[in-house]
DRENLOTI-738031 format. One record per residue: z, x, y of N, C-alpha, C in turn. Coordinates in steps of 0.05 Angstrom, whole numbers, padded with zeros to 5 digits, always signed. Atoms other than C-alpha are relative to their C-alpha. Layout:
<nodes>
ZXYZXYZXY/...
</nodes>
This chain:
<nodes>
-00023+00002+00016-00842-00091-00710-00008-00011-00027/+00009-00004+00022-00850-00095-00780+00009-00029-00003/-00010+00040-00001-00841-00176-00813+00033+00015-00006/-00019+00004+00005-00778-00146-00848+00028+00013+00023/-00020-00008-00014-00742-00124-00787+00006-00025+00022/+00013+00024-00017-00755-00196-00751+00036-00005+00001/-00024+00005+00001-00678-00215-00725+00016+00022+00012/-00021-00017+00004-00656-00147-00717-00012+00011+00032/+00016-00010-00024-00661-00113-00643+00010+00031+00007/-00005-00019-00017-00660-00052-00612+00015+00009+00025/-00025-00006-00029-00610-00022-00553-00024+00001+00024/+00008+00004-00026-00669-00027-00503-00008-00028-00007/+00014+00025+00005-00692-00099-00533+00034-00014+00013/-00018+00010-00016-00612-00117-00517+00005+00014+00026/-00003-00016-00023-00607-00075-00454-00015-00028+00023/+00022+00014-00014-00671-00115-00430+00012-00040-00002/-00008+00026-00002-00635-00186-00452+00022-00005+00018/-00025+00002-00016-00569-00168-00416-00003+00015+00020/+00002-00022-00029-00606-00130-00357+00026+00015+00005/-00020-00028+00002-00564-00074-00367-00015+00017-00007/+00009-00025+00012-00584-00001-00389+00000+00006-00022/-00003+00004+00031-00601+00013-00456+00026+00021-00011/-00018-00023-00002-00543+00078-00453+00025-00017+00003/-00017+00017+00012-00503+00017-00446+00010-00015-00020/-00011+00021+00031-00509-00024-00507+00001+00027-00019/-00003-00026+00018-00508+00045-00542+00031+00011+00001/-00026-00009-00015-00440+00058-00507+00011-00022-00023/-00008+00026+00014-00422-00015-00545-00002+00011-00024/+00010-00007+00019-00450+00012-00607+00023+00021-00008/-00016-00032+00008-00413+00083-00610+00036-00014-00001/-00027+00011-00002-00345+00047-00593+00007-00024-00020/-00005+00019+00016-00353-00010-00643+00005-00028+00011/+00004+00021-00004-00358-00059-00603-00016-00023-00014/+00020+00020+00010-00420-00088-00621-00014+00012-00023/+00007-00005+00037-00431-00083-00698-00036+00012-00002/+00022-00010+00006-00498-00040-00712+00003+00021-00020/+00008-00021+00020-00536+00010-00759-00020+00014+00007/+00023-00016-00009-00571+00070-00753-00021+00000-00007/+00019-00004+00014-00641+00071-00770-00023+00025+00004/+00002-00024-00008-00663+00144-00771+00002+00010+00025/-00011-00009-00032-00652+00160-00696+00005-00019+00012/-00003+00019-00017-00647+00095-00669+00021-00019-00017/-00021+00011-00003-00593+00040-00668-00020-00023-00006/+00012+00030+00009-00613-00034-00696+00021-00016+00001/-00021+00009+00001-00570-00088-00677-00007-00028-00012/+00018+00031+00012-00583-00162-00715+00007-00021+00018/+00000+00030-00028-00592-00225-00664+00030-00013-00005/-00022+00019-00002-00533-00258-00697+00031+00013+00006/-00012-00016-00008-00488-00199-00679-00001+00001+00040/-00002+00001-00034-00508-00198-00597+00002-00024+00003/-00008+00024-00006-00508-00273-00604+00041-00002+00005/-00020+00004+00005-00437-00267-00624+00024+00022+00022/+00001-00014-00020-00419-00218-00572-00002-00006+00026/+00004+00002-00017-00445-00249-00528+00018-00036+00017/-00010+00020+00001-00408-00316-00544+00030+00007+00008/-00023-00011-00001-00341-00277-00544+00006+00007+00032/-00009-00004-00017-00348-00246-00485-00013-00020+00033/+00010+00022-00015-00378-00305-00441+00009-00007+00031/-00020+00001-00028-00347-00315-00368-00005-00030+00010/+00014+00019-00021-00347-00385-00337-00006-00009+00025/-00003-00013-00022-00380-00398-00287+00006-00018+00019/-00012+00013-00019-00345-00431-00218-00015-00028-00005/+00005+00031+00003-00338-00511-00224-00018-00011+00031/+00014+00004-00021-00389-00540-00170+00018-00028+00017/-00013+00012-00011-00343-00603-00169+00027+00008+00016/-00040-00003-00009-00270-00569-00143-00015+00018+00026/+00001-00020-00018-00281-00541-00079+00014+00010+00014/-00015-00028-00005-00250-00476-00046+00020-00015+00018/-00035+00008-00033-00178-00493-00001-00017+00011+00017/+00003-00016-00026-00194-00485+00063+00019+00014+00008/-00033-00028-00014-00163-00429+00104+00013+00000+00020/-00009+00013-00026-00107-00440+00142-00008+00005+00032/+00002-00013-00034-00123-00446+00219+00026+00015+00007/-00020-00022-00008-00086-00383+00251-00002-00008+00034/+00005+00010-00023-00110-00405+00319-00030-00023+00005/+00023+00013-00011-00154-00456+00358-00002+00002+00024/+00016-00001-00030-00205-00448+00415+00010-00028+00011/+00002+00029-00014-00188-00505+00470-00015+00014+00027/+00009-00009-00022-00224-00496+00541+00014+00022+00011/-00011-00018-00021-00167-00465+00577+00001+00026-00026/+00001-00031+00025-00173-00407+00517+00018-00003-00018/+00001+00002+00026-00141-00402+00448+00039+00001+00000/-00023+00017+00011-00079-00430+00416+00013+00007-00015/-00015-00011+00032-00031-00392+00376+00020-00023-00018/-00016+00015+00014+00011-00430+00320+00031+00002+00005/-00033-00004-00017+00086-00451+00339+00013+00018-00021/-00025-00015+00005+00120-00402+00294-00016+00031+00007/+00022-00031-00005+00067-00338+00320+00026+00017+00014/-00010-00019-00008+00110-00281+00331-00015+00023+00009/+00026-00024-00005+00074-00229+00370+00013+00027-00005/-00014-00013+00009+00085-00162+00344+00006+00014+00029/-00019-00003-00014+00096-00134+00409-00004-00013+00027/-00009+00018-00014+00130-00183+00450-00004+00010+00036/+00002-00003-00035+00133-00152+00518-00039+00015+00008/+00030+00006-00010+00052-00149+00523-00006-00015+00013/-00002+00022-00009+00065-00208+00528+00021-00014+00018/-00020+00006-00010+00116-00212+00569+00025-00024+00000/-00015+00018+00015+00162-00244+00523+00022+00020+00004/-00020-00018+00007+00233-00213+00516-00002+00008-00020/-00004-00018+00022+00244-00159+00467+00020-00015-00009/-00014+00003+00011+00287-00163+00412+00031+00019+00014/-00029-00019-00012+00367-00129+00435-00012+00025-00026/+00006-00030+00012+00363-00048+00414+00020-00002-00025/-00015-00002+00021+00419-00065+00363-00011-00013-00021/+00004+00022+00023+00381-00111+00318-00026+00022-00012/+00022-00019+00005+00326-00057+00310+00013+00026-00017/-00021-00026+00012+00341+00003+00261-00007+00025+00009/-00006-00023-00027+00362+00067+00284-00020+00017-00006/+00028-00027+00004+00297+00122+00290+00010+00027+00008/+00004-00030-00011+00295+00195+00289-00014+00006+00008/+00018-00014-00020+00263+00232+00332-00009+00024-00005/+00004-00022+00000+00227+00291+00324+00008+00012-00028/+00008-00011+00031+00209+00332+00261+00029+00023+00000/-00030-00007+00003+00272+00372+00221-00002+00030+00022/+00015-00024-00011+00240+00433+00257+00007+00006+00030/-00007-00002-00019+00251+00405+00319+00032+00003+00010/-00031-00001+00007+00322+00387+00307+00018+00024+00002/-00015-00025+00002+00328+00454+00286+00007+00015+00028/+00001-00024-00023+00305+00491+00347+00016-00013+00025/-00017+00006-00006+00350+00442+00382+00031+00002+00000/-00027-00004+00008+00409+00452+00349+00007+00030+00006/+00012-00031-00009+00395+00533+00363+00008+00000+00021/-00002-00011-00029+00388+00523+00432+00022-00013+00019/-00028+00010-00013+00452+00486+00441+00019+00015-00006/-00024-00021+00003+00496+00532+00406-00001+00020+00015/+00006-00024-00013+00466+00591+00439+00011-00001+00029/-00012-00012-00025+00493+00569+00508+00028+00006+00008/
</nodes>
């Protein structure tokens, strides 16, 4: 690199700082993201340009002091085997040979595709 280009970097010299692909900081480049100039086929970007770039787009990273909620217990193992929580609704109840819900509280289902319906409705008029 020549002395008077000392500062200024290249899309694989930032590629290689932000382990990324150099087809990436070129992508940055073409879109205006990240402020550069052409220098006969190649792209030159100046240090205080990816510094600033790099300042902007920064992420921080997870506090080591705050640590994660734990997750609620859904059940616990005891010897005689495992422990559901008092409001556990099982989805279906008579597996378990719990009572069902009454057929009125449930909403009403159709049966069978319009197709069937049809060839139903067909073979009732027809007798």
């Amino acid at each position: 690199m020549s002395p008077d280009m000392i500062g200024y970097l290249t899309p694989a010299d930032v590629a290689e700082r932000w382990r990324c692909h150099p087809s990436t900081v070129r992508t940055l480049i073409r879109g205006g993201e990240l402020p550069a100039w052409k220098l006969g086929t190649e792209y030159r970007v100046s240090l205080a340009a990816v510094e600033s770039y790099e300042t902007l787009h920064r992420t921080a990273a997870p506090s080591i002091e705050e640590p994660e909620p734990e997750a609620p217990k859904l059940t616990t193992f005891t010897p005689g085997g495992w422990e559901l929580p008092a409001d556990y609704e099982p989805r279906f109840p008579a597996l378990w040979g719990l009572p069902t819900r009454p057929a009125d509280s449930s909403p009403a289902r159709r049966s069978g595709s319009a197709g069937n319906r049809r060839r139903l409705r067909t073979a009732i008029q027809s007798r």
